[in-house]
C-alpha positions as CSV (number, residue, x, y, z in Angstrom):
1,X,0.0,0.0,0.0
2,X,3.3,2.4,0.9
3,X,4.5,1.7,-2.5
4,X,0.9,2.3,-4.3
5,X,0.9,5.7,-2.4
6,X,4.4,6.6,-3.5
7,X,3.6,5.9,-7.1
8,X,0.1,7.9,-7.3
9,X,2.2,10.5,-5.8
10,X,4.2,11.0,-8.6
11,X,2.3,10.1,-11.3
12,X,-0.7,12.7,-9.7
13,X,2.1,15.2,-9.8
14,X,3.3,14.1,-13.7
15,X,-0.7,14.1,-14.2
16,X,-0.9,18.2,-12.9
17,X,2.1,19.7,-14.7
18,X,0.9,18.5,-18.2
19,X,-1.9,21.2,-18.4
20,X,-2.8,21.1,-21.9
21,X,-3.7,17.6,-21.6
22,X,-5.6,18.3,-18.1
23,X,-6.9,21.1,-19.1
24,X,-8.2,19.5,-22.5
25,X,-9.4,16.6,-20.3
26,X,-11.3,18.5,-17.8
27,X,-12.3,21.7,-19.3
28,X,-13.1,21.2,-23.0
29,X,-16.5,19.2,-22.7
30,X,-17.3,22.5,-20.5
31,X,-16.5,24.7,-23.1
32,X,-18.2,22.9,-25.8
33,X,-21.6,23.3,-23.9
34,X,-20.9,27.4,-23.0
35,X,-20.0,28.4,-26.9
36,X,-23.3,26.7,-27.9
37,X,-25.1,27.9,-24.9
38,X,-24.3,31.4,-26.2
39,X,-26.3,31.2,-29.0
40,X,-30.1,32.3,-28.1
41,X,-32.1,29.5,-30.5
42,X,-30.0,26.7,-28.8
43,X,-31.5,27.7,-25.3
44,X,-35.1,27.6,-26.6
45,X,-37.2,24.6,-25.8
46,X,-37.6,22.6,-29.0
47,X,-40.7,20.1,-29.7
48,X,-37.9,17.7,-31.2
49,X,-36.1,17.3,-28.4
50,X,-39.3,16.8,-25.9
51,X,-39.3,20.6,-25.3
52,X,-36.2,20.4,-23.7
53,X,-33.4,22.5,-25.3
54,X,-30.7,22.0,-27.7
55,X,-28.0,22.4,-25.2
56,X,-30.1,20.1,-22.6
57,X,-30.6,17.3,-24.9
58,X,-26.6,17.7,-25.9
59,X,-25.0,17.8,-22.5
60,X,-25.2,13.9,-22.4
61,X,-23.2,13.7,-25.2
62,X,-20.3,16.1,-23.8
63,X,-20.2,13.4,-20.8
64,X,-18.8,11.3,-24.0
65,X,-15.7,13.6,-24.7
66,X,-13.9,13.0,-21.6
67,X,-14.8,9.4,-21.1
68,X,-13.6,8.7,-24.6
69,X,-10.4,10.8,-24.4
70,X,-9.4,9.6,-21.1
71,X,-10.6,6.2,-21.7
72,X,-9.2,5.4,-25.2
73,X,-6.7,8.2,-25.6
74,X,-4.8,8.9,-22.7
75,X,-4.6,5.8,-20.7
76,X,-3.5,3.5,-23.5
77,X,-0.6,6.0,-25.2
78,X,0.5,6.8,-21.3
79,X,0.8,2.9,-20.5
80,X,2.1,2.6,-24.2
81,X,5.2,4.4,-23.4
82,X,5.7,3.0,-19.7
83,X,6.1,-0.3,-21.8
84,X,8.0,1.2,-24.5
85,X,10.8,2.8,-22.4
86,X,10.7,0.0,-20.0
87,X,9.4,1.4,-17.2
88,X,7.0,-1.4,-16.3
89,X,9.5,-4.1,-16.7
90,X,11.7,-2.1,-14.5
91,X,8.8,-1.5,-11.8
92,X,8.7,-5.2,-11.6
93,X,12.3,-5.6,-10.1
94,X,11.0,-3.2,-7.3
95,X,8.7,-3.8,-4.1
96,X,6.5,-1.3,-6.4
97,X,5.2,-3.7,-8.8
98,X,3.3,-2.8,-12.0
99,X,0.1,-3.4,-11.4
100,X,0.3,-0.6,-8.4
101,X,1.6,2.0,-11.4
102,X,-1.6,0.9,-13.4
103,X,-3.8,1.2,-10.4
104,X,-2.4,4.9,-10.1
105,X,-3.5,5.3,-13.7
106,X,-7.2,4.2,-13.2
107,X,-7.2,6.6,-10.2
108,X,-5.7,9.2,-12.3
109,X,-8.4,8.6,-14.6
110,X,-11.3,8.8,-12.2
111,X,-10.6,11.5,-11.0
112,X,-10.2,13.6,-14.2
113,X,-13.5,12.4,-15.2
114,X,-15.5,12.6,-12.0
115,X,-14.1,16.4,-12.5
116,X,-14.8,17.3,-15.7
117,X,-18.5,15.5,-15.2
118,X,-19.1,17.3,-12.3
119,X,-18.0,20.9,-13.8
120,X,-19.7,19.9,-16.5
121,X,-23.6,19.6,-14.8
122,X,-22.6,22.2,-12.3
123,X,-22.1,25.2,-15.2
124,X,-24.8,23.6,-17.4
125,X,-27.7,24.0,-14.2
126,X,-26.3,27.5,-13.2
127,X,-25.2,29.1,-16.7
128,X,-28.0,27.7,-18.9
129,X,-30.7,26.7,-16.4
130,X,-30.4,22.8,-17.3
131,X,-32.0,20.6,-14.9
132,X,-30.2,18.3,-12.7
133,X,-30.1,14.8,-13.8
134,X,-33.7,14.0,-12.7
135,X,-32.9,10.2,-12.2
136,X,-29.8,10.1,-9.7
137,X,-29.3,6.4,-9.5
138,X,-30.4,5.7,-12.8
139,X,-27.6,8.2,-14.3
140,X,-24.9,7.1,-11.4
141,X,-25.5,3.7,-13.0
142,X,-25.5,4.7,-16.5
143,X,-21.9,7.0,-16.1
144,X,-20.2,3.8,-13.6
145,X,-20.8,1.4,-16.0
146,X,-20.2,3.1,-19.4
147,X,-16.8,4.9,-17.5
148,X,-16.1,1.2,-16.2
149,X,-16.6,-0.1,-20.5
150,X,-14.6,2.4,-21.7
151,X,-11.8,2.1,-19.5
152,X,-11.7,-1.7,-19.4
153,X,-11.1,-0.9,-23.6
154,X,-8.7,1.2,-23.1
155,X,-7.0,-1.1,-20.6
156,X,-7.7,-3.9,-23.5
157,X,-5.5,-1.5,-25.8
158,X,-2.7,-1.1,-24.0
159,X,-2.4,-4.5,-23.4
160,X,-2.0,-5.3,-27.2
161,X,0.1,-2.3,-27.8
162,X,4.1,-2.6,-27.2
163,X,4.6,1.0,-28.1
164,X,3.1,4.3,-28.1
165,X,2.5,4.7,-31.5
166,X,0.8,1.5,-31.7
167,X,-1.6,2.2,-28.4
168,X,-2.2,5.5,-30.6
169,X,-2.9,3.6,-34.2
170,X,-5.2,1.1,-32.0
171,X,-7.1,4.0,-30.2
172,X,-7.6,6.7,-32.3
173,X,-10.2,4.5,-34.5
174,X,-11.6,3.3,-31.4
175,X,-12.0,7.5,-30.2
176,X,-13.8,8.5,-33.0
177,X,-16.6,5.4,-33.0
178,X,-16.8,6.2,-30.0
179,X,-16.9,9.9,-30.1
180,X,-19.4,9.2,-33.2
181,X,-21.9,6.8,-31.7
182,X,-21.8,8.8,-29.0
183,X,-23.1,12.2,-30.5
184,X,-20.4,14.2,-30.2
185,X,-19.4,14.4,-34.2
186,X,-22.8,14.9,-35.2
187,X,-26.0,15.1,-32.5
188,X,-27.7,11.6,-32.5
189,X,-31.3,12.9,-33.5
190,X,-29.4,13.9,-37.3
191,X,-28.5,9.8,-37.4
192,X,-30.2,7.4,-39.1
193,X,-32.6,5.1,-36.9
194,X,-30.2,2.1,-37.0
195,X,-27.2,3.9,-36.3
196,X,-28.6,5.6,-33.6
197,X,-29.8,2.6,-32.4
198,X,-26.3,1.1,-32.8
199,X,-25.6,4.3,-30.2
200,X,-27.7,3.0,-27.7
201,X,-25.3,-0.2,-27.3
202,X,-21.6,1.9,-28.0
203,X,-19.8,2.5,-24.7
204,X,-20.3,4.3,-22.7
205,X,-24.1,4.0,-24.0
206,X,-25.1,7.5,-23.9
207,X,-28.8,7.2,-24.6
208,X,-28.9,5.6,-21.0
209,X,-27.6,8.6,-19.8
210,X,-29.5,11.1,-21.6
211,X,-32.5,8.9,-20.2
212,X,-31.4,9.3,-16.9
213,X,-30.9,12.8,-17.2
214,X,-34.3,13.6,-18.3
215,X,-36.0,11.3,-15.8
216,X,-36.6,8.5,-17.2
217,X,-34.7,4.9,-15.8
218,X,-31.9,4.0,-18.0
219,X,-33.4,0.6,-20.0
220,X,-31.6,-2.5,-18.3
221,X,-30.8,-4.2,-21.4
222,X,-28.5,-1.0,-22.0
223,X,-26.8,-1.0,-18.6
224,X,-26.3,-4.7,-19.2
225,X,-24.5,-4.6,-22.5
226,X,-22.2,-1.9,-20.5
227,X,-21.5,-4.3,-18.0
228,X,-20.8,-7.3,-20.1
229,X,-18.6,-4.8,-22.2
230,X,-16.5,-3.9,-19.1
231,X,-16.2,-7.8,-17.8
232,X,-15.5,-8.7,-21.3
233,X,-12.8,-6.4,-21.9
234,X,-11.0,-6.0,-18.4
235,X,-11.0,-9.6,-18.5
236,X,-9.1,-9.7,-22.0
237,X,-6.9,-7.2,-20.7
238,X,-6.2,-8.9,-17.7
239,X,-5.4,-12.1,-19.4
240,X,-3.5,-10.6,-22.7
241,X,-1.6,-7.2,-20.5
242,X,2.3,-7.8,-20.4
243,X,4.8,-5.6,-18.5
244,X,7.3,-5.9,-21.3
């Protein structure tokens, strides 16, 4: 546990002095949702969103930047080039072992997203005036278990990749399905039916969360496939992942 502590320590500390990356991270979903907030017809309710607003019925998909860029991006290319300049086989020759410097990294990542989820709903209820998400448990569901899928394929990632660039060839197709499905590239209600359908089942499964925002219980077949998604893939990470 001494060792674990040490190595969160300085990775936290590695984490804080890269600020375009924590900045990015953290503030960028945040800053989506304020430029389009500025503009008056997107804070008008709208009949094809349920009369919510445009930037109510988007928010959900913001949650989708960070958990993709965190999830798929960052944690991969970081344990990428741990392996690459032999950090992680070094670790092992140490009473700090690897697997406390990848538990560091999950906490890292966490944390960043916890943050930029909770900045995000705090300016979007005070700036814009958009409701809380009206089914806590519902959306705490929802966010665990589509965070828990996205990280357990980033995890599955970096356990294929020996080298940076390769965690970043595997990823970056991986980011933009993701990013896609998700609604960030191009807001879901402009998709086609099937391939916003397809949506409903893409990690982290964001029309559970835009349920749960709005009130209505997340559909369990949609929590479920996160689930399965995260077992399925921490466990092929767990089985494939070598410190060398």
């Amino acid at each position: 546990m001494r060792a674990f502590r040490q190595i969160l320590r300085i990775e936290a500390r590695l984490y804080l002095r890269d600020l375009p990356t924590l900045l990015s991270t953290i503030g960028l979903p945040t800053l989506i949702l304020v430029v389009l907030g500025l503009i008056p017809a997107l804070r008008k309710p709208d009949p094809n969103f349920d009369g919510q607003t445009f930037v109510s019925y988007f928010a959900p998909s913001l949650l989708v930047v960070t958990l993709a860029m965190v999830g798929v991006n960052i944690l991969p290319a970081v344990l990428g080039t741990y392996r690459e300049r032999g950090v992680l086989r070094r670790l092992a020759t140490t009473p700090a072992s690897p697997a406390a410097l990848l538990a560091a990294q999950l906490v890292l990542a966490l944390a960043g997203i916890l943050a930029s989820a909770l900045l995000l709903v705090l300016v979007a209820r005070l700036a814009f005036e958009v409701p809380l998400p009206r089914h806590p448990v519902g959306f705490a569901a929802a966010f665990v278990l589509g965070t828990a899928a996205l990280l357990a394929l980033g995890l599955l990632v970096a356990a294929v990749a020996r080298t940076a660039k390769a965690a970043q060839a595997l990823a970056v197709p991986l980011f933009m399905v993701v990013m896609f499905f998700g609604g960030v590239y191009l807001p879901r209600f402009l998709l086609p039916e099937f391939l916003a359908r397809i949506g409903d089942y893409t990690p982290p499964g964001v029309q559970a969360l835009l349920d749960a925002w709005t009130g209505t219980p997340p559909q369990p077949l949609h929590l479920a496939i996160m689930a399965v998604v995260a077992l399925g893939a921490g466990a092929a990470a767990a089985k494939l992942f070598r410190w060398k």
